[in-house]
DRENDRENKE-657157 format. One record per residue (C-alpha): residue in three letters; x, y, z. Coordinates in steps of 0.1 Angstrom, whole numbers, plus 2048, in hexadecimal, padded with zeros to 3 digits. Each point is the difference from the previous one (the first is absolute). Layout:
N
ALAXYZ;...
END
This chain:
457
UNKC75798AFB;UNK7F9821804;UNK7DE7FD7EF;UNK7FA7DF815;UNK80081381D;UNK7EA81E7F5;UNK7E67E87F9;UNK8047ED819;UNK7FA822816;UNK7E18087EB;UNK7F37E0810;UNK80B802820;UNK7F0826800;UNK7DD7F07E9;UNK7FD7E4819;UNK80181881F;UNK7E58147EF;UNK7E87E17FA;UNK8087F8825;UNK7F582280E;UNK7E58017EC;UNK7F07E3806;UNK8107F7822;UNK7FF826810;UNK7E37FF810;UNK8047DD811;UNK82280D809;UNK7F481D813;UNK7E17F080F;UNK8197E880E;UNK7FA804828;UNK8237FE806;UNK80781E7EB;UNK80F81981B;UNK7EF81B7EB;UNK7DF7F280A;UNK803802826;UNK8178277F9;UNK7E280C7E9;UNK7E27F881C;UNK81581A818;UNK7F781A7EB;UNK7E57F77E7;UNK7D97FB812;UNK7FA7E07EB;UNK7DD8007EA;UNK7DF7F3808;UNK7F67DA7F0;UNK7DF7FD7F9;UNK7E77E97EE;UNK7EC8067DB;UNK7E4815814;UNK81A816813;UNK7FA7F0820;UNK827806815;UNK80F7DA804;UNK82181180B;UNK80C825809;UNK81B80E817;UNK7FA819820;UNK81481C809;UNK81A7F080F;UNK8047E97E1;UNK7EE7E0817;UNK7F07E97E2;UNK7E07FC809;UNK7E57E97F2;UNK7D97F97F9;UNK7EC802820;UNK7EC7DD7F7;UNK8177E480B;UNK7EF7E97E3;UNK80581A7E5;UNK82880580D;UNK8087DB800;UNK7EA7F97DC;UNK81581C7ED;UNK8217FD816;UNK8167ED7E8;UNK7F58157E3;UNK807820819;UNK81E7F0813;UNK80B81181E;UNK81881C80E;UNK81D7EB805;UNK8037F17D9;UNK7FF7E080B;UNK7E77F57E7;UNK8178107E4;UNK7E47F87E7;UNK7E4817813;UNK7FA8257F1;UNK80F80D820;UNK8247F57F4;UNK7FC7F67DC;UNK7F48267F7;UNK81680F818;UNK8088197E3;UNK7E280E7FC;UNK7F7800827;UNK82180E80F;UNK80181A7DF;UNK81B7F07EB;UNK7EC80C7E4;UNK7FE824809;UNK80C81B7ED;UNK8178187FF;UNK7E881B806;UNK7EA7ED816;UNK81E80081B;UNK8078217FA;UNK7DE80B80A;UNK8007EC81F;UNK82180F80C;UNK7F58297FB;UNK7E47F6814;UNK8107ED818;UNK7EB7E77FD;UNK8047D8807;UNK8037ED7DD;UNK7E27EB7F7;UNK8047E17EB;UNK7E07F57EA;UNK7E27ED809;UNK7F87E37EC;UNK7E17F37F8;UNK7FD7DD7FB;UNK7EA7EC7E9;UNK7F27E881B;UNK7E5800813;UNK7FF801827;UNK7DA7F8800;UNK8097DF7EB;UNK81B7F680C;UNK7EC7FF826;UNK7EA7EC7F0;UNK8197E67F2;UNK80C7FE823;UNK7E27F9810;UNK7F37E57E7;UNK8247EF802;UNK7FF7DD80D;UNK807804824;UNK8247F380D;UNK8097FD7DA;UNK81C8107EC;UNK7FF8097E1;UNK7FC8217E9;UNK7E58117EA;UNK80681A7E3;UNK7E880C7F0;UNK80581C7DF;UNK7EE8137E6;UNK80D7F07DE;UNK7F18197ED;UNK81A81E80E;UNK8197E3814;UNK7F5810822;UNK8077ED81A;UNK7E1804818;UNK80A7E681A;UNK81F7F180E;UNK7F97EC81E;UNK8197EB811;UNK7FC7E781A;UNK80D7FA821;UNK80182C805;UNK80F814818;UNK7F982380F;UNK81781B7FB;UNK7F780C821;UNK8107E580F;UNK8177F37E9;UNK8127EA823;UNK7E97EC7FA;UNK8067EF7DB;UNK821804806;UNK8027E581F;UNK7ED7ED7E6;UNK8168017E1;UNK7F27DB7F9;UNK7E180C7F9;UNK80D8127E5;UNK7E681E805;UNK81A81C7F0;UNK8017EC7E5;UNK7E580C7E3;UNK7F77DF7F2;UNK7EC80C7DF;UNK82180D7F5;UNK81B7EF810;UNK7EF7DD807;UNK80C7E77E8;UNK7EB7E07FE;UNK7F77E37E9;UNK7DC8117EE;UNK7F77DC7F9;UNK7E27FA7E8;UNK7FC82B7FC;UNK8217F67E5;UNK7ED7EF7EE;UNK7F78217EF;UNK81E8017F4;UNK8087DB7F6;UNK7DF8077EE;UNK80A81C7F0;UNK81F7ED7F1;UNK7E87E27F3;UNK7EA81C7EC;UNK81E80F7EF;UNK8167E27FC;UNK7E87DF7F7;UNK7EA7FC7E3;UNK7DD7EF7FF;UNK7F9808827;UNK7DD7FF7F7;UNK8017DF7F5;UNK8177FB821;UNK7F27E281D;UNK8127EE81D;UNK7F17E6813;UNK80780A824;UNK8057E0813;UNK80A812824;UNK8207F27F8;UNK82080B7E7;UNK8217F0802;UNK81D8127F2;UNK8227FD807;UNK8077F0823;UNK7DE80D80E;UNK7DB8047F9;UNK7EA81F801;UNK7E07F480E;UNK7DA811809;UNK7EB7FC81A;UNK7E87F37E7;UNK7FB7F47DF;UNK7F58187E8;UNK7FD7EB7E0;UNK7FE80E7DB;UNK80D826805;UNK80581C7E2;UNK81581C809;UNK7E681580B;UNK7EE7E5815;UNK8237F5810;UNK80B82880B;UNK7D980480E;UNK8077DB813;UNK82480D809;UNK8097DB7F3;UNK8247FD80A;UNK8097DE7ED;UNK7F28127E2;UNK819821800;UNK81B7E6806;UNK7FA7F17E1;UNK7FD8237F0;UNK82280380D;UNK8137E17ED;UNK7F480D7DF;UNK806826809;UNK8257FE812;UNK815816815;UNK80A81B7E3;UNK7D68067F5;UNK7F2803826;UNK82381680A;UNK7F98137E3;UNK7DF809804;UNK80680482A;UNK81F81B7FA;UNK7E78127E9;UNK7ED804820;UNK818809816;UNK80F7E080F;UNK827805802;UNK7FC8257FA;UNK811818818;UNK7E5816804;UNK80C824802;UNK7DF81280A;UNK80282280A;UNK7E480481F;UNK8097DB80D;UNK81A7E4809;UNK7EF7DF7F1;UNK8157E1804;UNK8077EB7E0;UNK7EA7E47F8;UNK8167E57F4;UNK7F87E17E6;UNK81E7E57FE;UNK8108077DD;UNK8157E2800;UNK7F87E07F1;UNK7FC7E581B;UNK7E97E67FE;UNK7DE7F77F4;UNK7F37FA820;UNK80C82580C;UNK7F38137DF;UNK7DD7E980B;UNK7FF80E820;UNK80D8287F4;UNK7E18007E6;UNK7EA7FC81E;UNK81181A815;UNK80E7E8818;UNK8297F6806;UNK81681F7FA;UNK7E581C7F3;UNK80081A817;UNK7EC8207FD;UNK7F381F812;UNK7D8807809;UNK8098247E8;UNK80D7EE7E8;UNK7E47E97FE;UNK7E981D7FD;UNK80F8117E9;UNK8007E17E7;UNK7DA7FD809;UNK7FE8277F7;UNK8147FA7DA;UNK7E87E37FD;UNK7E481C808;UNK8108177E7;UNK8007EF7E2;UNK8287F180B;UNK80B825803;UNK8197FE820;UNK7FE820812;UNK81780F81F;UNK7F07FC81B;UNK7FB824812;UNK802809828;UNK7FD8287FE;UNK7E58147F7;UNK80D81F807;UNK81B81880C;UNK7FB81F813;UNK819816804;UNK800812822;UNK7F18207F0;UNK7DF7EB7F3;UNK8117FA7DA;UNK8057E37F2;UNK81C7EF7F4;UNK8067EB7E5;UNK7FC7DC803;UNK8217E57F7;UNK7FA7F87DD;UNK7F27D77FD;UNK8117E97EA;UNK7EA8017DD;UNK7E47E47FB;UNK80D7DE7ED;UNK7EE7E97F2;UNK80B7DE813;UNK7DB7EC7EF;UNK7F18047E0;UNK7DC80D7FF;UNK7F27E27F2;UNK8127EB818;UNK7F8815820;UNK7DB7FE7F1;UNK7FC7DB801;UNK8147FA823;UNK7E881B80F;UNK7E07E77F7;UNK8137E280A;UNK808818826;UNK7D58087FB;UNK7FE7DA801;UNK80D7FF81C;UNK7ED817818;UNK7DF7F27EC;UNK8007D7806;UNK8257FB808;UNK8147FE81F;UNK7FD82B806;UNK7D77FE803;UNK804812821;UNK80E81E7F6;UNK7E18057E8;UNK7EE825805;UNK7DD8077F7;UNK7FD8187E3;UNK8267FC7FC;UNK8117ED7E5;UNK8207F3811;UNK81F7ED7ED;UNK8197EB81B;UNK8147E4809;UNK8017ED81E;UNK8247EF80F;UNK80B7E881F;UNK8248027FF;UNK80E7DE812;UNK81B80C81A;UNK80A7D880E;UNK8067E27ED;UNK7E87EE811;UNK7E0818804;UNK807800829;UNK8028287FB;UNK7E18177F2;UNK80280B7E1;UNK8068277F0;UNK7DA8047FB;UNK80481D7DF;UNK7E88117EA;UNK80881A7E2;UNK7E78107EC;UNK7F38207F8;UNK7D88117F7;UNK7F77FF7D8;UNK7EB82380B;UNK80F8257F5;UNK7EB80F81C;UNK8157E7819;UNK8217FA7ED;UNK80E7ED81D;UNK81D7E1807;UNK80A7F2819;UNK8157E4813;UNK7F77EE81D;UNK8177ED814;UNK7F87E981E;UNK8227EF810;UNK7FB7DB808;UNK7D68057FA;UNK7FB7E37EE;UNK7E98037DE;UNK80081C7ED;UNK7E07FF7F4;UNK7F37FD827;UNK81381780E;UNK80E81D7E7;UNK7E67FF7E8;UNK7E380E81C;UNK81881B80F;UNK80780E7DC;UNK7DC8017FB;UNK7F681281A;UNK8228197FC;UNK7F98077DC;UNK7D3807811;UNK813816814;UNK8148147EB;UNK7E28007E5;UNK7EB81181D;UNK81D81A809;UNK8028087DC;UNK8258037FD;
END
């Protein structure tokens, strides 16, 4: 008994550890942490500011949080900011409290505050995106539309955009919160959880390269209509003989339902966790929802419509990106990274939170061949739109069905990413209820990725 209970106080005592470490830091950025509102009485919190130093966020002498002068720039970067009163919990404002209100001072950095009587500074933090970009994404967005845009370096995992849409203005915060419908504190590129449509097929492809011999030899003959089970996944149109690499350029539903039967639940779940889906992602510079893909065995009619990214797949615009950026990196899945820097109030610098190491979620080989099928794509398939001159660009396009009977838009999607190392650059776009992918996200992420090719970011 006696040594029951000494090991079962080693795990009470190694379980508390695991929880601080991992879990501090959302614990104190929590803005109901009464040491949050105590520590802005006395602590002058830190500037924000974008990758070029230009000041997002920083705090007057009375401790007022003030924000950019441009009302465009304020709104585009607000939910990555957040705002003085933490009530996006997921902005910089709250989630990095520690580093802003001085949590992470030292011992001697007090000390030399208090012989000289002077008001404790917290640090400044300098953010990986870009305010000139994420204007830009603003302005191009479909007016009246919601929706969100990230945009990220996969070479170094920067995130250079993270634009969320309805916005608000922390200025007037009133305002989006007599609106809570619109759902304008919300960020959607990390917290938005939708179905990513035909943009899974990545990963149902993914599964069929590892899992199924003879793909090569591999043809469907796509009617426009599949039964299985109790339903039928149909096209728009008939797309006749299709290989694998023909039916992911078409985007030929019927086709990756097929896939499906012969793949199962166990392949495409195994192959979607080793991208993320189900994971509880635990990144240290953001909150990102869990994407989720159903692990239970239901029906053939409900792993038909999961391979295609419809029924109960759910993921995040980040998460989306980040898959495009493994794809980019030869199936290396990287953290994705929100700070570029911390600046102490004396003008040092302090030492970034450690990222989770590099897996390997794709083989090279494999990440190889789905990156000419996502080429395929952008050059005669359904993503021709996001084409750039000079550029070769690897995506997939996605209309995520939101009604059983089509009387509601579709998610218009597209993932994809640069093949370039002077412009290492993915990105997700997302277009609530905007109908075709290829239409309508596959233009705005061309003239985004222009953009931040002509910013050189």
């Amino acid at each position: 008994m006696l040594l029951l209970m000494i090991f079962l106080f080693c795990l009470t005592v190694a379980y508390f550890c695991y929880s601080v470490y991992f879990y501090g830091g959302r614990w104190v950025a929590n803005p109901y942490n009464p040491r949050i509102s105590n520590q802005k009485q006395y602590v002058k919190m830190g500037q924000v500011m974008d990758r070029s130093g230009t000041v997002l966020a920083w705090s007057d002498e009375d401790g007022n949080r003030r924000y950019h002068k441009d009302a465009i720039v304020r709104r585009a970067v607000s939910q990555v900011v957040g705002d003085s009163g933490g009530k996006v919990s997921t902005g910089a404002d709250t989630f990095h409290a520690q580093y802003l209100l001085g949590f992470k001072s030292g011992i001697f950095e007090r000390l030399g505050d208090a012989i000289t009587g002077k008001k404790q500074e917290g640090d400044s933090l300098e953010l990986t995106i870009s305010a000139e970009l994420s204007r830009y994404i603003t302005a191009q967005f479909p007016s009246g539309k919601r929706g969100a845009v990230v945009v990220m370096n996969y070479r170094t995992a920067e995130v250079l955009a993270m634009v969320s849409l309805p916005q608000f203005d922390p200025n007037h915060l009133d305002a989006a919160l007599a609106d809570s419908e619109a759902g304008a504190l919300m960020n959607r590129c990390t917290q938005g959880l939708y179905p990513p449509g035909s943009t899974f097929k990545i990963i149902t492809m993914i599964s069929a390269i590892d899992h199924l011999p003879d793909l090569d030899n591999f043809a469907f003959e796509c009617t426009g209509y599949y039964p299985v089970g109790h339903y039928s996944v149909t096209e728009t149109t008939a797309h006749g003989i299709q290989d694998l690499r023909s039916a992911f350029a078409n985007s030929c539903n019927t086709t990756f339902a097929a896939l499906s039967q012969q793949l199962g639940y166990k392949l495409i779940g195994d192959t979607a966790s080793q991208l993320g889906f189900n994971e509880n992602f635990m990144f240290n510079d953001m909150i990102v929802y869990n994407s989720s893909y159903p692990a239970d065995d239901l029906s053939p009619e409900d792993l038909a419509w999961s391979s295609i990214g419809q029924g109960r797949v759910l993921a995040t615009p980040l998460h989306m990106t980040l898959i495009a950026a493994t794809i980019a990196n030869k199936g290396v899945f990287r953290e994705p990274r929100l700070l570029h820097r911390i600046i102490t109030a004396r003008g040092q610098d302090r030492m970034l939170p450690f990222a989770a190491p590099d897996r390997s979620a794709v083989s090279p080989e494999t990440a190889a061949r789905i990156e000419q099928d996502m080429i395929e794509v952008v050059r005669r398939g359904t993503g021709t739109r996001a084409a750039i001159q000079g550029y070769t660009v690897a995506g997939k396009t996605g209309s995520a069905e939101v009604s059983n009977d089509k009387s509601v838009e579709a998610h218009a999607w597209f993932v994809g990413y640069i093949r370039e190392q002077k412009a290492p650059y993915a990105i997700c776009v997302l277009v609530e209820n905007g109908g075709s992918g290829g239409r309508v996200a596959a233009p705005l992420a061309r003239k985004v990725l222009q953009k931040a090719i002509d910013l050189k970011l």
